[in-house]
VOSEDREN-808196 format. One record per residue (C-alpha): chain; z, x, y. Coordinates in pm, 1 decimal. Example, Ala and Ser with C-alpha at 12.3 -4.5 7.8 and 13.67 -1.06 7.14 Angstrom:
<pts>
+--------+----------+----------+----------+
! cadena !       pz !       px !       py !
+--------+----------+----------+----------+
!      A !    780.0 !   1230.0 !   -450.0 !
!      A !    714.0 !   1367.0 !   -106.0 !
+--------+----------+----------+----------+
</pts>
This chain:
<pts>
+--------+----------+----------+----------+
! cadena !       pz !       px !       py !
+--------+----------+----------+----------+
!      A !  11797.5 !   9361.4 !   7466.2 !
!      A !  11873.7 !   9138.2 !   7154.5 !
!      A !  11917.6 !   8882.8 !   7442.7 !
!      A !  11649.8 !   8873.5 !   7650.5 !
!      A !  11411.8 !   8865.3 !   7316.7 !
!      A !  11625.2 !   8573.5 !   7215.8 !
!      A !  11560.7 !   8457.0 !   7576.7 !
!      A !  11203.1 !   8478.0 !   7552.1 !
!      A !  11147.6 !   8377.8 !   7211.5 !
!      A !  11384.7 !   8016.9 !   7314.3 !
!      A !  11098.4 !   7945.1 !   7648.4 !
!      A !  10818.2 !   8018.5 !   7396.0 !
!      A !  10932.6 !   7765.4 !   7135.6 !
!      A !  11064.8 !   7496.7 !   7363.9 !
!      A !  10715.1 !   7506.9 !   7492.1 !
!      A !  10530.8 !   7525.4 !   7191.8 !
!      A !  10766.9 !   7176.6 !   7073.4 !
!      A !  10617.6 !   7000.8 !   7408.7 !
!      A !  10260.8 !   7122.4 !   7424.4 !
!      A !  10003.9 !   6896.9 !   7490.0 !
!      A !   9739.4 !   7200.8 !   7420.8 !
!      A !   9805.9 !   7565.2 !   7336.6 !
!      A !   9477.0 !   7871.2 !   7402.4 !
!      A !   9561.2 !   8215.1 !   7317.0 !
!      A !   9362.5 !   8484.3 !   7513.7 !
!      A !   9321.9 !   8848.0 !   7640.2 !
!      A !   9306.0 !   9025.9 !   7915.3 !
!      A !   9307.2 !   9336.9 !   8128.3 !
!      A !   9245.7 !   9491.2 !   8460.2 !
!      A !   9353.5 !   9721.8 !   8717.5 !
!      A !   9695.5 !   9783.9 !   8876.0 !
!      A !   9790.4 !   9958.9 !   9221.0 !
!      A !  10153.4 !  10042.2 !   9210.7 !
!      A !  10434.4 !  10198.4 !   9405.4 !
!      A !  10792.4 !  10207.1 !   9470.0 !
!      A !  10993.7 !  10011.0 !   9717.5 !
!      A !  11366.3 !  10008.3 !   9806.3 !
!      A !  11542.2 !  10294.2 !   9918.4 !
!      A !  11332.1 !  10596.3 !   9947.5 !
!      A !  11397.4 !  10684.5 !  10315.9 !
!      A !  11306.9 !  11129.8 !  10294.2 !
!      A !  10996.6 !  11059.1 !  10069.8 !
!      A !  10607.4 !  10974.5 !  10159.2 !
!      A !  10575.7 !  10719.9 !   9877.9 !
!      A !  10153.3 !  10641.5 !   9819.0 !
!      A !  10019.2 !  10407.1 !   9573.6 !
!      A !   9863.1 !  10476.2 !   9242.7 !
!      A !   9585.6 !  10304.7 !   9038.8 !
!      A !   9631.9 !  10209.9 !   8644.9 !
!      A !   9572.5 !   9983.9 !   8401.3 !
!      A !   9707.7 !   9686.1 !   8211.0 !
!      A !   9631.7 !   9527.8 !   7883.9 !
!      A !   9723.3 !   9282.3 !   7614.2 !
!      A !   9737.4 !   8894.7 !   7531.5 !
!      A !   9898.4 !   8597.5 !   7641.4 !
!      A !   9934.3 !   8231.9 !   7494.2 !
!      A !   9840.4 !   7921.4 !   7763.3 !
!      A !  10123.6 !   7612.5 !   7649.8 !
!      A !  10014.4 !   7303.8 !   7862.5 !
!      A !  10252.0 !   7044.1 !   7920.6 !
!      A !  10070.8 !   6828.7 !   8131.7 !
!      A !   9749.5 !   6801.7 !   8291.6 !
!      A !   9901.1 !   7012.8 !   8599.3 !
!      A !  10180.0 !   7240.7 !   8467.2 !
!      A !  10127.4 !   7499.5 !   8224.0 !
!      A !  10356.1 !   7770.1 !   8091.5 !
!      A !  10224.9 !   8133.6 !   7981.3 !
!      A !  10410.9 !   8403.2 !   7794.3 !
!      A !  10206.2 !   8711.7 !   7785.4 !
!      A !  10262.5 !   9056.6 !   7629.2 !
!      A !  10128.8 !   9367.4 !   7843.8 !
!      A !  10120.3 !   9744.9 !   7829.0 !
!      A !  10074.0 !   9859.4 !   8167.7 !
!      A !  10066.2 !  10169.8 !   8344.2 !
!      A !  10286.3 !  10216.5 !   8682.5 !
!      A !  10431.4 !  10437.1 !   8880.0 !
!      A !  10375.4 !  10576.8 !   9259.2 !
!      A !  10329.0 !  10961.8 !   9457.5 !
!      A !  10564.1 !  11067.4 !   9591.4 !
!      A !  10594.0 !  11417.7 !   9826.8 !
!      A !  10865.0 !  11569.6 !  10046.3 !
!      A !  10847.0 !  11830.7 !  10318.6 !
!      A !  11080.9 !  12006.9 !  10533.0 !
!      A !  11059.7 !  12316.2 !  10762.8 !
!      A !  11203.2 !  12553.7 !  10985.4 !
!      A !  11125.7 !  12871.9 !  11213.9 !
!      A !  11220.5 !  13059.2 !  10908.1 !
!      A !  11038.5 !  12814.2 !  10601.4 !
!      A !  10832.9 !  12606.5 !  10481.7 !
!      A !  10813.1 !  12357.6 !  10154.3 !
!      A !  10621.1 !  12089.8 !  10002.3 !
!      A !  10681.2 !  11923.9 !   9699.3 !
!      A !  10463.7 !  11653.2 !   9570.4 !
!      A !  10529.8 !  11432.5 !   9268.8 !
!      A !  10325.8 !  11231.5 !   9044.7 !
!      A !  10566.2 !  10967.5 !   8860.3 !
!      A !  10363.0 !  10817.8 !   8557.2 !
!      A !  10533.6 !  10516.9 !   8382.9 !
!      A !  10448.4 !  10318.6 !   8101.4 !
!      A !  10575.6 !  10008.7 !   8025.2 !
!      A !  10566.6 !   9677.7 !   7767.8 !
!      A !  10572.1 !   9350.1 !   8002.9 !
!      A !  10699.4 !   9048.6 !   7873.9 !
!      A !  10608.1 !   8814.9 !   8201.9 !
!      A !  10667.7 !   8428.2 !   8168.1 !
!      A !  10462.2 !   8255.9 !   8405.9 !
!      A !  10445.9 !   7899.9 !   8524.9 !
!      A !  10110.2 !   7782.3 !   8635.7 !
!      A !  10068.0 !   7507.2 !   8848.9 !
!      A !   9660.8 !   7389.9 !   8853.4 !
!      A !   9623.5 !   7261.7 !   9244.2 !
!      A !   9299.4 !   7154.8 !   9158.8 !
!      A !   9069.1 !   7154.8 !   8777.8 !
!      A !   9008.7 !   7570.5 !   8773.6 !
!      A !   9220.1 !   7708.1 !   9042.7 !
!      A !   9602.3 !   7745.2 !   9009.2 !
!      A !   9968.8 !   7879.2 !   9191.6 !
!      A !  10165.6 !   8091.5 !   8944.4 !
!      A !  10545.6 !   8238.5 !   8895.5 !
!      A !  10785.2 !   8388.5 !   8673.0 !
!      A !  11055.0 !   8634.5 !   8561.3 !
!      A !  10936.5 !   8939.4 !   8427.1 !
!      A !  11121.2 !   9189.4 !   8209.4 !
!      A !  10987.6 !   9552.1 !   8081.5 !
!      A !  11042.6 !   9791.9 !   7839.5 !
!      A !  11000.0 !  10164.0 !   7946.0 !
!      A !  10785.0 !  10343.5 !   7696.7 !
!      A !  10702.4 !  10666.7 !   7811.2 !
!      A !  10801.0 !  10830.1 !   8162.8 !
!      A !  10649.0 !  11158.9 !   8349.9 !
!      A !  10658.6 !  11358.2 !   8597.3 !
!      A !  10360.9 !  11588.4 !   8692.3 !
!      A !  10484.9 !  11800.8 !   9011.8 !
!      A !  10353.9 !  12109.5 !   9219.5 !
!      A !  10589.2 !  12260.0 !   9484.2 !
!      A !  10503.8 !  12509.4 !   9758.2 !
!      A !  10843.3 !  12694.7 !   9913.2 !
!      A !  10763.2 !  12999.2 !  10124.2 !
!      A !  11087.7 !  13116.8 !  10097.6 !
!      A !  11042.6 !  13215.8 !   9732.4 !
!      A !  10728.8 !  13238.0 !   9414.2 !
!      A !  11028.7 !  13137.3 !   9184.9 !
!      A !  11099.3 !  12815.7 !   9403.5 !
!      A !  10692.6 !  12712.8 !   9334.9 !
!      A !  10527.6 !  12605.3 !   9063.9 !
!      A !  10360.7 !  12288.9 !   8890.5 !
!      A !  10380.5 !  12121.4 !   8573.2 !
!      A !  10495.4 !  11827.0 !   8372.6 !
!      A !  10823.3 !  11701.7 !   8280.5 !
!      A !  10969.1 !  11409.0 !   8036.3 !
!      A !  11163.0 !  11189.1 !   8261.7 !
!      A !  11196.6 !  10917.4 !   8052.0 !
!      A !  11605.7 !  10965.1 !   7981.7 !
!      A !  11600.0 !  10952.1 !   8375.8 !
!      A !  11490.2 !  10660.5 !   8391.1 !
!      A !  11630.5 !  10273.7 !   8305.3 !
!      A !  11488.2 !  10148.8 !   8027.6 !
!      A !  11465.7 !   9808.1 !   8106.2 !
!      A !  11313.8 !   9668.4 !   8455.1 !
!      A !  11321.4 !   9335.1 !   8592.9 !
!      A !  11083.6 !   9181.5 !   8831.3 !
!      A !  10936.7 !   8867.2 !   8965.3 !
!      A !  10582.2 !   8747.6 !   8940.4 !
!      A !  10383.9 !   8534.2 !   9184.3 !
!      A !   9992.8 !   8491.3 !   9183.0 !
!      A !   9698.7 !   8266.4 !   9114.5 !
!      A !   9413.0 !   8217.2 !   8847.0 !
!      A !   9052.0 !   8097.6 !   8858.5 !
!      A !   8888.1 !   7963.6 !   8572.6 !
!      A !   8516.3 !   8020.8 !   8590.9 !
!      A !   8471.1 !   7825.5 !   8265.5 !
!      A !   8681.8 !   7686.4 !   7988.2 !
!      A !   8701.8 !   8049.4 !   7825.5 !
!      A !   8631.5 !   8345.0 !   8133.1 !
!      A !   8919.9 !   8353.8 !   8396.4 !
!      A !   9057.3 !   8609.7 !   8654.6 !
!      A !   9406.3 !   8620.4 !   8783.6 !
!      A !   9599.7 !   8804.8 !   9069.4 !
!      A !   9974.7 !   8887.5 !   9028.1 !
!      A !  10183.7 !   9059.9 !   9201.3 !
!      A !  10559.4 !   9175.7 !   9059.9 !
!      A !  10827.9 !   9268.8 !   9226.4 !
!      A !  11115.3 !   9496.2 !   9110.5 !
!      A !  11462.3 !   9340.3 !   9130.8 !
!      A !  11658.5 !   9645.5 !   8955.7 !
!      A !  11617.8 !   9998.3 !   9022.7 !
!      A !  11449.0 !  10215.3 !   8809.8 !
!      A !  11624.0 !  10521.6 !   8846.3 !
!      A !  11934.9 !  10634.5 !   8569.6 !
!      A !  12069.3 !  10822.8 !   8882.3 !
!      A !  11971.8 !  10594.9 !   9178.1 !
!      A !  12166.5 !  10700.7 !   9518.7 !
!      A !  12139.9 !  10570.1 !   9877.4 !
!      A !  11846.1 !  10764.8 !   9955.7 !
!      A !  11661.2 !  10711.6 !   9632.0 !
!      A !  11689.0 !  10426.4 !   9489.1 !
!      A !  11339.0 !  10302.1 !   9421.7 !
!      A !  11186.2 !   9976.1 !   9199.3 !
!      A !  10860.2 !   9863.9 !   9091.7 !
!      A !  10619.8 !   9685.0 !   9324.3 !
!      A !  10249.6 !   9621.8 !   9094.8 !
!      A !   9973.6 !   9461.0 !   9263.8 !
!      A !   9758.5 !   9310.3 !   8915.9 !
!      A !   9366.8 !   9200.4 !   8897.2 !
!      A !   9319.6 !   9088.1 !   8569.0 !
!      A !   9019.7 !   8909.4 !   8415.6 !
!      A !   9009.6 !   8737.6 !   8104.7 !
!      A !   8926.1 !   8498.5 !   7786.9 !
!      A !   9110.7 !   8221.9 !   7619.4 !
!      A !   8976.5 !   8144.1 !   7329.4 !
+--------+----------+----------+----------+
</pts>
């Protein structure tokens, strides 16, 4: 971890020594989120959340830009299972709520004055994990039942991901972005070949610099 901070920390100032123009800025908006990779035996639905926080804008040239941000965001997917036979019946349906700290690093590329390409690496710290569940089995009551567990020590505590997306700048202050990551490690302590699942975050952010 000690690492990737010094990692991120390295981008930010080697930027910062070469800027032409730095804004700071804010923003927030909605996420729809789900799991990809291997998670043959499960219905896997999107979820909606939230992100927040603030990024600084480092322009090197009149084209090229490079953009650290800081974001808590709120992931995750729903996930069910069935199976039956002449003699049963169950359901089980999950609700996996994640939290996370995003560090992304983007590169922006402005095609034209207002409108512009972006990508990066992305790495997250896993704040808070659950796992809200209600199962059906006709076989037995003590087999059903819903509640809420702490997953988190499940769960990896870092995730890495790739960004791509594009940005609109309405003014020279009001902006709104689109981003979508894409998991690269699993997030799953005790990932197996049929469950093995990472991130995917579709992002709609609008914003201020100031």
């Amino acid at each position: 971890m000690k690492k990737i901070i010094l990692t991120i920390v390295t981008v930010f100032a080697m930027g910062i020594s070469s800027a032409q123009e730095i804004k700071y800025g804010a923003k927030a908006g909605l996420n729809l989120s789900t799991f990809i990779g291997d998670v043959t035996y499960f219905d896997v639905k999107s979820k909606a959340g939230f992100h927040v926080g603030g990024f600084v804008e480092i322009k090197i040239t009149d084209k090229f830009s490079v953009q650290p941000e800081l974001l808590y965001s709120t992931q995750g997917a729903k996930i069910s299972f069935s199976s039956s036979d002449e003699f049963s019946y169950t359901n089980d349906k999950r609700d996996i709520k994640l939290g996370y700290l995003n560090f992304p690093i983007m590169a922006k590329y402005y095609i034209i004055p207002g409108l512009s390409i972006e990508a990066g690496p992305q790495v997250g710290f896993l704040l808070s994990a659950k796992n809200e569940y209600n199962i059906y089995s006709s076989v037995s009551e003590d087999l059903s039942g819903y509640g809420k567990d702490d997953i988190k020590d499940e769960s990896k505590s870092v995730d890495f991901g790739f960004n791509v997306g594009a940005g609109y700048d309405f003014t020279q202050n009001i902006f709104v972005q689109a981003h979508y990551n894409l998991g690269l490690t699993s997030i799953s302590e005790s990932a197996s070949s049929v469950y093995d699942p990472k991130n995917a975050v579709l992002q709609i952010s609008c914003g201020y610099k100031f």
